[in-house]
N, C-alpha and C positions, 0 to 999 in steps of 0.2 A: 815077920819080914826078914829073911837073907842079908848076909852083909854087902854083896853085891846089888843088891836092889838100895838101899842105902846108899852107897858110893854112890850111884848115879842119880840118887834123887842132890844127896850131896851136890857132884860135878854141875845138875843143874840148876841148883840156887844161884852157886856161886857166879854159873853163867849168868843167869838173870841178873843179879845184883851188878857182876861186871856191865852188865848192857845198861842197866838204869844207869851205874856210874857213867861209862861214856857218853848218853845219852846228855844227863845233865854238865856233863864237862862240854859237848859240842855245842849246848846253848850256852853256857855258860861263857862261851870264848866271846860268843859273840854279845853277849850284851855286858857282861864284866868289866870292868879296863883292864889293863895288860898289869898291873901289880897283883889284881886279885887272881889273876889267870894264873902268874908266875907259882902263886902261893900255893893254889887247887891243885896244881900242876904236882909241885914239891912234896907236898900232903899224897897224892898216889901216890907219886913216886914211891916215897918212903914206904909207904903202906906195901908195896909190890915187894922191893925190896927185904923188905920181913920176912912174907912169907916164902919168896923163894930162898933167900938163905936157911929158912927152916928147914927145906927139903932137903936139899944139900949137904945141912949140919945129919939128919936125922934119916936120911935116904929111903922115906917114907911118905907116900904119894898120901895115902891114908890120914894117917897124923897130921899130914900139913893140912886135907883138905877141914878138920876137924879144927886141929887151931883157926885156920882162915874162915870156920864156918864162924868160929868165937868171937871173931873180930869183926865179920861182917855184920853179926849180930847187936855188936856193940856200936857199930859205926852204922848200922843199917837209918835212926831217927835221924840223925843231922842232916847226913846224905841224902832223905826222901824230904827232909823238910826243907833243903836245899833246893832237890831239883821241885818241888812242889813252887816255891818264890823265883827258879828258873823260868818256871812256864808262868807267869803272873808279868816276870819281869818283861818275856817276851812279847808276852800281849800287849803290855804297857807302851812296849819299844814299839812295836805296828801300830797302836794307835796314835802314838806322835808323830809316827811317819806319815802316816794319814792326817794328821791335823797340821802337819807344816806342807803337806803337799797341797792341801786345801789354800791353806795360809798363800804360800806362795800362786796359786790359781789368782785367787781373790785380789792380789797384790798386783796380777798382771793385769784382771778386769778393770782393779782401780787404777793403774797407770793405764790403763788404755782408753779409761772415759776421760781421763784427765787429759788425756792431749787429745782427743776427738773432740772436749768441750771447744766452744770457738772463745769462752771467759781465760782473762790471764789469770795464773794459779801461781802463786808463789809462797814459802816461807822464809820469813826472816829470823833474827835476832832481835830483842832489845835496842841493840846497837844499830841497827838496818842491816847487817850481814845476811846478804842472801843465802839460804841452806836448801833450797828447791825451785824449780823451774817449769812449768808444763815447755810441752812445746811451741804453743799458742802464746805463752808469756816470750820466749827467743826469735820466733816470726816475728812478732810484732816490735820489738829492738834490730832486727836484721843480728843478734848477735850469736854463738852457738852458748851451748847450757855450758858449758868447760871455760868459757870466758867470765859470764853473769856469775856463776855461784862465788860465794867469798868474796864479793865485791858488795858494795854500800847500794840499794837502789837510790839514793839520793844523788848518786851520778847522773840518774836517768831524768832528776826531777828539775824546774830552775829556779836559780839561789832565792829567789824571795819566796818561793812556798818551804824551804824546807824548815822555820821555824813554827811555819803551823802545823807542817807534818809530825815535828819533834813533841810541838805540845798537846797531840792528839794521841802519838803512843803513851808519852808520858800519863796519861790519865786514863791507861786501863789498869784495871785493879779484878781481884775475884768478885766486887760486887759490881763492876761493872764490864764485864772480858771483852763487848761487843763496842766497834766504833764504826763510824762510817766517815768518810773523808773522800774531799772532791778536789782534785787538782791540776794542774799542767803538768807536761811530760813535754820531752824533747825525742823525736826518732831523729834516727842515724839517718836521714836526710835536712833534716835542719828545721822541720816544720811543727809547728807549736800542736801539742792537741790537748785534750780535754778528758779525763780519767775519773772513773768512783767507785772508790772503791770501800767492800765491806772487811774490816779483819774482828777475828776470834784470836785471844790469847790465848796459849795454852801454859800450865803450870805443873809445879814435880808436886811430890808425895809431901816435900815442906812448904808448898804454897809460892816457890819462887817463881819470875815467870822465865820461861825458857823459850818460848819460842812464840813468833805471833803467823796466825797462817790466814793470811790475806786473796780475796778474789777482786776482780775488776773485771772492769770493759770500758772501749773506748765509745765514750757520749759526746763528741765534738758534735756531730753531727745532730743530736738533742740540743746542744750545748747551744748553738748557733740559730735553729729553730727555735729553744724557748727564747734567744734573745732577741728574736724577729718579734715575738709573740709581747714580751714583755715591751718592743719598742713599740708595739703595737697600741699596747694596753698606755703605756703614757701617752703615746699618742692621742689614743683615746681619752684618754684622762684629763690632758692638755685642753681637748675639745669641750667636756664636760664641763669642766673648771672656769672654762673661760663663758658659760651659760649664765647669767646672774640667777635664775630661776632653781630649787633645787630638784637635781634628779638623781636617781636611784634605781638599782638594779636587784631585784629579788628572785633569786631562785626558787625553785618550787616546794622547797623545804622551809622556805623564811628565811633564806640565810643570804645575806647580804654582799654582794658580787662586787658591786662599785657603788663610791657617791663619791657626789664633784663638793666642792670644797662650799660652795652655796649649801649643801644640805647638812653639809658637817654645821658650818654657823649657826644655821636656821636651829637644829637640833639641839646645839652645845650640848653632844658628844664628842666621843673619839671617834677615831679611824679604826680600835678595836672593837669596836661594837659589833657582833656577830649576826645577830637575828630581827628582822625589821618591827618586830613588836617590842623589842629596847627600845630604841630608837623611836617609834611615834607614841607612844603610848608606856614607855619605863616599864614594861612590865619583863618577870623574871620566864614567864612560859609564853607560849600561843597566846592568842585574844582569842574572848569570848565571843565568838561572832553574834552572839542573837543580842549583844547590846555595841560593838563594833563594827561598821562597816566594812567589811577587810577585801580592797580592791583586785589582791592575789584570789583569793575565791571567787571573785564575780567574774573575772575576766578565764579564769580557771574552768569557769561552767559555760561562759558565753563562747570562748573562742576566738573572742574579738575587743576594741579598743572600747573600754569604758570610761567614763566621766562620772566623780563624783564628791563629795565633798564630807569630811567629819572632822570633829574637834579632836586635834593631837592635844598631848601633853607632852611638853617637853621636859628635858632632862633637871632645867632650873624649877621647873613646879607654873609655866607659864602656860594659859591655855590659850589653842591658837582655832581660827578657824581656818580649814587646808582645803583646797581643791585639788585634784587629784586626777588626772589626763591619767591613765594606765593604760599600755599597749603590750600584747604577749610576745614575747621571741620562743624562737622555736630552736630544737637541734637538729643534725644533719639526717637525722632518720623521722625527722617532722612529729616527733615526739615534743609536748608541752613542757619549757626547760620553765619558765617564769617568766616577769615582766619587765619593764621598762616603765618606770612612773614620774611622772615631772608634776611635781606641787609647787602648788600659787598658795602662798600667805594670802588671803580676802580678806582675813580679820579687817582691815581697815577700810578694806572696798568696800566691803559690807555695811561695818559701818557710818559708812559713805550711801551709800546706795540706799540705807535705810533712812538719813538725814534726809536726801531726798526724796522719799517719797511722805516724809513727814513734812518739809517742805511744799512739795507737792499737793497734798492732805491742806496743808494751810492756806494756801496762795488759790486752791479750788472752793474752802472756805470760806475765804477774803471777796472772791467774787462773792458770792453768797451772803456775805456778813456783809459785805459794802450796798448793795442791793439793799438789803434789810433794813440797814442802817439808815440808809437815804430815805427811804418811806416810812420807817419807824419815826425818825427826826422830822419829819414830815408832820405824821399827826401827833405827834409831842407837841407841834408848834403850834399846830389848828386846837388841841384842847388847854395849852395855856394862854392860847391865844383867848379862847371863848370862858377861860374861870375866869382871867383877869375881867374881862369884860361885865362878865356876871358879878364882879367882888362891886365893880362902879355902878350896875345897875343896882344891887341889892342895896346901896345906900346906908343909912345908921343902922339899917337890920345888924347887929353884931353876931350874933345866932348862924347865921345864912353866911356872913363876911369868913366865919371862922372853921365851916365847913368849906367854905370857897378855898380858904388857906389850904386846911388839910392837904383837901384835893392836889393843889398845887404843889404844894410839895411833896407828894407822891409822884409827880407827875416829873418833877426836877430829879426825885431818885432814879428815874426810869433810865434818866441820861448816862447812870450809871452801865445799863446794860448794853448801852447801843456803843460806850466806849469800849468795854470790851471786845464786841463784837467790830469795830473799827480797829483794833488792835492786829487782829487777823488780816486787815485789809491792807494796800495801798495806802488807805490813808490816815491807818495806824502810825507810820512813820514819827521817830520819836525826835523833839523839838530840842537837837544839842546845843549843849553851852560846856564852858570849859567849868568843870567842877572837881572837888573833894568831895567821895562816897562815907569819908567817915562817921560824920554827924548821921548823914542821911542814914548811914547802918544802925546806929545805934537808937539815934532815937524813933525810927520805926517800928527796928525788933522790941523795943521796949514797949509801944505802944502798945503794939500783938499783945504780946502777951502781961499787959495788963490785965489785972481782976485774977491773974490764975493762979495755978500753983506751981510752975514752972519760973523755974530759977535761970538767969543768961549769965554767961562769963564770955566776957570780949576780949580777943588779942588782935587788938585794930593798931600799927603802928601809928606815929605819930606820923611819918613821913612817906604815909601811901601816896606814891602818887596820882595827879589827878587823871581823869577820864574827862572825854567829850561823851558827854550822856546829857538822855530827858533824866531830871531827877524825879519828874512826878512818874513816870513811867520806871528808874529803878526801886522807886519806893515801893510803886504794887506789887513788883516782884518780890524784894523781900517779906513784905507783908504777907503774898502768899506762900512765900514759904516757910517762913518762920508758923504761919497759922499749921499748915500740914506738919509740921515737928509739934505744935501746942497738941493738936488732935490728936497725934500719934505716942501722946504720953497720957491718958485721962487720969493717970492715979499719981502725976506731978514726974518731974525730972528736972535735966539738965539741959541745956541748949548749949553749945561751944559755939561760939562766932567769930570767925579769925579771918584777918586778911592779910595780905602777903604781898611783898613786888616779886614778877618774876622776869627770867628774861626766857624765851624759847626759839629753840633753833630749829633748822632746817631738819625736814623729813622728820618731824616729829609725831608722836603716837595719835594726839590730839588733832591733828590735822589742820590746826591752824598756821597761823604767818607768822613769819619768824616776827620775830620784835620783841615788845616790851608789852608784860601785860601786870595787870593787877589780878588775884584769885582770891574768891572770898567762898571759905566752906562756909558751911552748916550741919552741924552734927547731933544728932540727937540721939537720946537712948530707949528710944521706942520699938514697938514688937515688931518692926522691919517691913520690909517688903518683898513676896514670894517670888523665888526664881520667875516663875510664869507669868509674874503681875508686870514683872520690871520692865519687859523691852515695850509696854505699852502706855505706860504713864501719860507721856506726852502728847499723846491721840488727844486729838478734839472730843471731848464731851466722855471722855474716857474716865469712870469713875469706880471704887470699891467700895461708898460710905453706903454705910443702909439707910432703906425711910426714915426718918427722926429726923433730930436737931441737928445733927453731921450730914444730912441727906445734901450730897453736890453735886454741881450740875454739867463737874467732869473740865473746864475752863482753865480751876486754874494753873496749873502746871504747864499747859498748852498755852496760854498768855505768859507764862514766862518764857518758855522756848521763844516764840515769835520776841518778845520785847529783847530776849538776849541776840538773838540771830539778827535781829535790826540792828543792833548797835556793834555787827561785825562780830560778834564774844562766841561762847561755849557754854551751856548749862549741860553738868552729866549728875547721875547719882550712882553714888554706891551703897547697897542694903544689904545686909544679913541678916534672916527672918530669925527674932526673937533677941536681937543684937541692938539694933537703931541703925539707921540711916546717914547718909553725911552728900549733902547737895553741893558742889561743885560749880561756878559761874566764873570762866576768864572774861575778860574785858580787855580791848587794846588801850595800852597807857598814851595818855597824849605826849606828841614832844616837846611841850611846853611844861617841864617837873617843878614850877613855881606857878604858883595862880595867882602871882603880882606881878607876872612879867607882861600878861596881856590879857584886856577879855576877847574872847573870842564867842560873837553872839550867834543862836540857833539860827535857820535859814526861815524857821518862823516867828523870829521875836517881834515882828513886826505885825505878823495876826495876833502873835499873843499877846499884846499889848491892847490891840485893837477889842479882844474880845472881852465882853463885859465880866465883871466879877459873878461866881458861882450867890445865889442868897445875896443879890444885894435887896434891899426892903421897897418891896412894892410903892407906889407913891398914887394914894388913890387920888389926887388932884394931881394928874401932872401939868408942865407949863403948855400952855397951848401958843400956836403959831400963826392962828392970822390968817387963816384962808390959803397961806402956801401953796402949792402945788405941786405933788408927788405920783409920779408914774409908777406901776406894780406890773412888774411881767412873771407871773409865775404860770405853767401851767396844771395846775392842783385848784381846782373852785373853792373847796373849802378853803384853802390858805389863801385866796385871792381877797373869799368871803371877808375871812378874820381879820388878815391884814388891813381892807380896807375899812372895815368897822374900828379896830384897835387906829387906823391914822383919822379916821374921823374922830373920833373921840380926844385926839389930839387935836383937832382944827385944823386937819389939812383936808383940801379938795384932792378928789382922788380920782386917777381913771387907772383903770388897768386892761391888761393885754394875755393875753395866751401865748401866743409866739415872740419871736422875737421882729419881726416880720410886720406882727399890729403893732407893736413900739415904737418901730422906726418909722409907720407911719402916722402914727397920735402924734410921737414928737415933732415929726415934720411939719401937720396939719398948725401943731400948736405954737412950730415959728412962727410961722405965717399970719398968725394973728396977733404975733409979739406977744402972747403971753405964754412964753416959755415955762418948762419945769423947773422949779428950784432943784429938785434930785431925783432919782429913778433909782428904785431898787428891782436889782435883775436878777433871777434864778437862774445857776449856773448849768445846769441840765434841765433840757426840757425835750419831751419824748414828741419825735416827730417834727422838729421844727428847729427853728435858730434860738442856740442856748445863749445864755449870759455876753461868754467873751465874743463871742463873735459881733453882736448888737450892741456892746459898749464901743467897739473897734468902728464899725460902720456911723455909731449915734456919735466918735469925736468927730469923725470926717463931715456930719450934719453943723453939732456945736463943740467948738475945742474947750469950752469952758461948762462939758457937762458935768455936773455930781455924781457918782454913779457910786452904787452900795449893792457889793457881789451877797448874793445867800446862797447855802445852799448846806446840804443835809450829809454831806459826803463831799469828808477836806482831801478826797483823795488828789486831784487837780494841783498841779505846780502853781495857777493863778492864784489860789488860795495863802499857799506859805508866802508870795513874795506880790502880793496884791498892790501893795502903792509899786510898785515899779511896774506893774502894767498900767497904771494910771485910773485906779481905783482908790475913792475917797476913805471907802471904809469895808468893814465885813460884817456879816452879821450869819452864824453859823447856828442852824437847825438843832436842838429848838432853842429858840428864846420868848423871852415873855415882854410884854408892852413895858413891863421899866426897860428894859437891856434896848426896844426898840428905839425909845424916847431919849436914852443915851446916845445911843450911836447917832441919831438927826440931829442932835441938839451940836455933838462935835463935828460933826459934816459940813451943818450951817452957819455954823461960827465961824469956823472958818471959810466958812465960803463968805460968811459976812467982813471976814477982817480982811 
């Protein structure tokens, strides 16, 4: 290669090199700051300066481009790796310019949703210093954003919310940055409105908080509507409340809308009570429907107003029995929103409703049992009438006298059953006197349970007060229930027997009248009585004992219901199977609390006196009378038969009558001849014809000075308890036997003699 060729490959490096240098010196200005420019600048400089002083010095184009090629050589890495981080830098530089032109786009989109929103947008301070404004936030003050910023918005607010304002910023924190707050605002016309607003804290890189950026909207117009709504809903509420009955609003979730201050009581719950299966039934989920009747489901499928009734539980552990009216409401797109329920407590109707028809059960009984009774008593009287008869005929036969006996007093236990069965009646009614239960408690239960193994412990005060009671009618009571505790223990126990004064008040559980009563339990510790047994007990003929020597015939429990319901009182029981039992009997206390202040006699002590003693001893000679003269109006033949067999055998001449009708006229016939009746015994029903009283009424209007001796089989009859005051000698009640006859004539004519 020529030296010529040389030089110019020379002249062109240097050229190239000079171009890369300007190249990177013209990016370089522009993305350098002006001390680095000044310096780049200085650096050629000098560097130029070199080599042309070389030329100059040396006046050789050659040599200098040689040296200069030495130096370009030397400076050639910094320089490329210069302009190398030139062109990085300037990419760098475009793509920020691109990233703040974006920036600033984005800045414009967000300040221009920011005042397109119709929501106020603001930032504050800590302090409330305004630091931003939409335009939406300056319309709605009438103020411009150059007025508002740097100003408090608690200008805007009025002075009684600004401490709630202060203590709602005060309590944002990084764990908490979100608040929400509702408040009054005043506009720049003077009218109150209604604002809520949401704010975000914001904090620095040390967690300080610097800014809070708050949005709102104005909700007067909410604000005003829910207080329509709310005036609404008390309104409502007012109306509910004032329902004594409770009602109840369940939506279709279970969840509980309203209740009136009735169903809060009734429940004792709260008013936080969420879901209507709390609330009737304490439970933590749903009911079980296939053992709950759940009136939101029934009415859910029907469509329509259902009626129906289940045992809630209430919150204190009480069980009730609820009736339950449920009607659906609906929403405005006629979609099923849930119900409207209005519950009836019946627990006590119920047990009302059930009283009566056990009542009812009784008193349809009582016909039944009075009927029974009357004919039963009837021929009780015709075969003691025909043993006694037979015990006189049979004579010293002792053999014959002494089966006659038997007989007979088989025939007296019989009377046993007919009383019962009069217990059920009309003319069960029990013969009161003013008494003390104590004795009579204790030494009945004591009898009972003679021979057993059952052990009694009494807490009978000393100062129970008295009752107007039958005592022979409380005693069977006790007796049969103390027997039902003895049987309900066979391998021996305990009997508690307590009695009590109490006083009871109005609207009570018990259903009774207020006042003063006496209560005497009975508690036993026997295998109880089954859910299922209990609501039956008291049923006539209602029994559980099996065939054997327990075999019952269902009575007695049912006789004491009736004996307690007579005398105004209460029998209840309470049983838990495999626990024991504890029977319950109130009683109204008399108001007479000394039983030396007064006696106060039954309204039959005057039959009871009358009527002959139970067992008094047959008299197979009794006194005879002389041919007397006794009229017999029964109409029964065999009791006509007996009767006048039994007065003959007394030595009275006898006629008798069927009606009352033949009486009045034997007795008239037998004025007329002056030989009047010493006395007439009249049967107080007679079927078809004139009974007793009406022929005793018509026979004084014949003779005022007639004898007259009521019978009859069934004491149901008011004539009966108060028989001398209708002008009746004496009584003789179905059956009796020829001594109790021969008593009664013997005091009739005594005194008819004295």
């Amino acid at each position: 290669m020529n030296v010529n060729t040389i030089v110019v490959l020379d002249i062109i490096g240097v050229g190239a090199f000079m171009y890369a240098l300007w190249l990177s010196i013209t990016i370089g200005t522009g993305i350098l700051d002006r001390v680095s420019n000044v310096l780049l600048s200085c650096s050629i400089g000098v560097y130029v300066f070199v080599g042309v002083s070389n030329v100059l010095e040396h006046g050789n184009i050659s040599s200098y481009l040689d040296r200069y090629e030495d130096y370009a050589e030397v400076l050639f890495v910094p320089f490329f790796l210069y302009f190398m981080y030139s062109m990085h830098a300037r990419y760098e530089l475009d793509r920020r310019r691109r990233a703040e032109q974006s920036l600033e786009r984005s800045k414009e989109r967000y300040k221009n949703i920011l005042e397109d929103l119709p929501d106020l947008i603001c930032r504050y301070k800590p302090d409330t210093t305004i630091t931003f404004i939409n335009q939406a936030y300056a319309r709605y003050f009438g103020r411009p954003e150059g007025e508002l910023i740097g100003t408090s918005f608690l200008d805007l607010i009025p002075q009684e919310s600004h401490a709630y304002v202060r203590e709602k910023i005060a309590a944002l924190n990084k764990n908490n940055p979100f608040i929400t707050m509702e408040h009054g605002v005043i506009t720049p016309d003077g009218q109150s409105r209604w604002q809520v607003w949401s704010d975000r804290a914001l904090f620095d890189n040390t967690g300080t908080l610097t800014e809070i950026q708050s949005i709102g909207r104005d909700i007067t117009e909410q604000k005003i509507a829910g207080e329509a709504q709310e005036n609404s809903r008390r309104f409502l509420q007012t109306i509910m409340d004032g329902v004594s009955e409770p009602i109840m609003v369940v939506g279709n979730d279970y969840r509980i809308r309203m209740m009136n201050k009735a169903a809060l009581e009734f429940s004792g719950s709260t008013d936080k009570a969420e879901f209507c299966y709390e609330v009737s039934h304490g439970l933590k989920d749903v009911c079980d429907h296939t053992h709950i009747c759940c009136p939101l489901d029934i009415v859910r499928k029907s469509g329509k107003q259902e009626i129906n009734t289940h045992y809630h539980r209430r919150s204190d552990g009480a069980k009730r029995l609820i009736e339950i009216i449920a009607s659906p409401f609906w929403g405005p797109d006629g979609t099923f929103q849930g119900i409207i329920q209005l519950q009836r407590d019946i627990t006590d109707h119920k047990k009302m409703e059930n009283e009566l028809i056990k009542i009812q059960k009784l008193e349809s009984l009582g016909v039944l049992a009075g009927g029974l009774a009357h004919d039963f008593n009837n021929l009780l009287t015709a075969i003691l009438g025909n043993i006694n008869l037979a015990r006189i005929m049979a004579g010293p036969d002792r053999k014959t006298a002494d089966v006659l006996a038997d007989a007979e007093t088989a025939a007296i236990r019989a009377k046993d059953l007919t009383y019962q069965l009069l217990t059920f009646s009309k003319g069960g009614k029990p013969v009161l006197s003013l008494t003390g239960l104590c004795n009579v408690i204790k030494e009945t239960s004591q009898l009972t349970l003679s021979g057993s193994n059952i052990d009694s412990k009494f807490i009978v005060p000393d100062d129970l007060w008295p009752v107007e009671a039958d005592t022979g009618q409380m005693g069977q009571v006790i007796h049969n229930i103390v027997l039902n505790a003895r049987e309900a223990m066979p391998e021996g126990g305990l009997v508690t027997i307590s009695a009590e004064n109490r006083i009871v008040g109005k609207n009570n559980a018990l259903s009774l009248n207020q006042g003063r009563y006496i209560m005497i339990s009975f508690a036993d510790r026997g295998r109880g009585i089954p859910d299922e047994v209990l609501p039956n007990i008291f049923d006539p003929y209602f029994t559980t004992k099996e065939m054997g020597p327990q075999k019952g015939m269902g009575l007695g429990l049912s006789i004491c219901y009736s004996i307690v319901k007579n005398h105004h009182g209460l029998i209840s029981v309470t049983s838990r199977e495999g626990v024991g039992t504890t029977v319950y009997i109130w009683l109204p206390a008399s108001p007479i609390r000394d039983l030396g202040e007064k006696e106060i006699p039954g309204p039959m002590k005057e039959a009871r006196d009358a009527i002959p003693v139970e067992g008094a001893v047959f008299r197979e000679e009794p006194a005879t009378y002389n041919g007397r003269r006794i009229l017999v109006m029964d109409d029964e033949k065999i009791l006509r038969d007996v009767l006048m067999q039994m007065l003959h055998k007394l030595d009275f001449q006898v006629d008798t009558a069927v009606t009352g009708e033949e009486a009045l006229a034997l007795y008239r016939s037998a004025m007329q001849t002056s030989d009047t009746y010493d006395a007439v015994i009249l049967d107080l029903t007679v079927k078809g014809g004139m009974g007793g009283a009406e022929t005793f009424r018509q026979l004084r209007a014949l003779d005022p000075d007639v004898k007259a001796i009521i019978s009859s089989g069934y004491s149901k009859d008011p004539i009966l308890e108060q028989f001398r005051t209708h002008g009746f000698s004496g009584i003789l009640l179905k059956p009796y036997n020829m001594n109790d006859l021969a008593r009664m004539l013997e005091a009739v004519l005594s005194e008819h003699k004295g």
